[in-house]
C-alpha angles and dihedrals in degrees: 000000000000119000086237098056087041094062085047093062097049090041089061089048093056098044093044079050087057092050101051093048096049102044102029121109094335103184129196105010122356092204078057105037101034095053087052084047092059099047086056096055093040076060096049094046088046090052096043098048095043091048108046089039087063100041096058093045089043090053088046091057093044086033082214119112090202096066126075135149101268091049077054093073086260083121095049090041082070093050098059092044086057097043100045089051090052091041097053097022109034133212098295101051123114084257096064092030102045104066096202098049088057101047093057101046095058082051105058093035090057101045092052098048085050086054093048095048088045087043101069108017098045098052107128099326092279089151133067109247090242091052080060097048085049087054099048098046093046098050084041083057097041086046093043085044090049090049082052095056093051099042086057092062097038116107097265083241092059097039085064096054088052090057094067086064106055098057131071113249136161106197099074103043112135116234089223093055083040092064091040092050084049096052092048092052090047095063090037085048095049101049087041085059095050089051104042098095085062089057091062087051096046095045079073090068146267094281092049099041081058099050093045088052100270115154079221096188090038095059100037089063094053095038083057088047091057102045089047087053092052096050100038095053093052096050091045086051099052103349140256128333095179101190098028101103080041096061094030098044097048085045090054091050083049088048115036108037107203138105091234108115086197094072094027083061097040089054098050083052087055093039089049094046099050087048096052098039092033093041087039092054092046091048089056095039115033102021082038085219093305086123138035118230085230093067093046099047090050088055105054093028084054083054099049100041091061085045080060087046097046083049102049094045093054091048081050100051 
């Protein structure tokens, strides 16, 4: 089967998911219900696509499909941010009540924490990938075991408000903080498609990518800048999922069998989209709510990520 019939297909699928979540069983007033519905899936698609965008070009520049950001501790990195506002502030501060404020504070925390690991661990590809697995989990671990700490010592009411936070949830984005994210993921989107001829390049190799006129390094640190945009956006939006690009990009490489990054990346987009609204609509409707997508797709995304491991370490030995 062709690439192009296959994103079709999961195109289909996405847009069959959206359907069926937006339509299906709307109680109360539909001018009231369907809107909130909307926001919600505007939501799902942003997150997808910006995830699974950073996560492709994150996994060209490392040429390794286990690592992403989020494997990296960005996901951790938000929940310190989180934890140490409500820890010093409190619930009730201008940095928990002003959404804005908030939001952009997790960005750019998070951003700058992403420049300063890649700064000093991408440079050149002077360290083993797994040297770099064994970084990011290690400094995941030091910044989870830190949230613990402080969660210990949080009022137990604020340390419930501080739950809702730390997990990703769709039900309660604000539209506001919706059209920002938006914004911020045009302009990341736009630059990523003038560029996306270079990460096909890339994707051959330092040494090629060289040879062929590639400002290899250059190119290596915006290309980290924009993945840590993308992912930072999305996790300061609805929170962090943290083995989601992991499970969606790797799905995308099985699937779609190319070397263009344009139609690896669409159909990680497709294959992200069809997972949150579709997972979402089975979550409200099925689980009836018992559950969070977020729990379920770390699961299995936990389970598939040591299956990767198990692989690559066999194609190694």
């Amino acid at each position: 089967m062709r690439n192009s019939t296959k994103l079709i297909i999961l195109g289909a699928i996405a847009l069959a998911c959206i359907v069926l979540y937006g339509f299906y069983d709307i109680k109360g007033g539909f001018d009231y219900a369907f809107p909130k519905r909307m926001i919600r899936v505007t939501a799902m698609v942003v997150t997808g696509v910006a995830i699974a965008y950073s996560t492709v070009v994150f996994q060209t520049i490392t040429h390794n499909r286990i690592l992403t950001p989020s494997v990296m501790g960005l996901d951790s990195m938000y929940q310190v941010v989180q934890t140490l506002i409500y820890f010093f502030a409190g619930s009730m501060s201008v940095w928990v009540l002003n959404k804005y404020l908030n939001f952009g504070a997790a960005i750019a925390a998070m951003v700058i924490f992403a420049m300063l690991l890649y700064r000093f661990l991408f440079r050149a590809d002077k360290h083993p990938i797994y040297f770099l697995l064994l970084i990011g989990m290690i400094i995941g671990t030091l910044l989870g075991s830190l949230v613990t700490f402080l969660q210990v010592l949080i009022d137990p009411v604020e340390y419930l408000s501080l739950q809702s936070r730390l997990f990703a949830t769709f039900t309660n984005v604000k539209a506001e903080l919706l059209f920002i994210s938006i914004g911020i993921l045009f302009f990341a989107f736009l630059y990523g498609f003038l560029i996306m001829d270079k990460l096909d390049v890339m994707s051959l190799g330092r040494d090629n990518a060289m040879n062929l006129g590639i400002n290899y390094d250059g190119m290596v640190m915006r290309i980290l800048i924009l993945s840590s945009v993308l992912i930072a956006t999305s996790t300061a939006l609805v929170g962090p999922i943290t083995f989601f690009g992991l499970i969606v990009a790797n799905l995308s490489y099985q699937y779609l069998v190319t070397y263009k990054h344009s139609i690896h990346i669409l159909g990680a987009s497709l294959i992200s989209i069809i997972a949150l609204v579709g997972g979402n609509f089975l979550v409200e409707h099925i689980f009836e709510l018992r559950t969070t997508l977020s729990v379920i797709i770390n699961f299995i995304g936990g389970i598939y990520f040591i299956y990767l491991l198990l692989k690559e370490s066999r194609a190694a030995g």
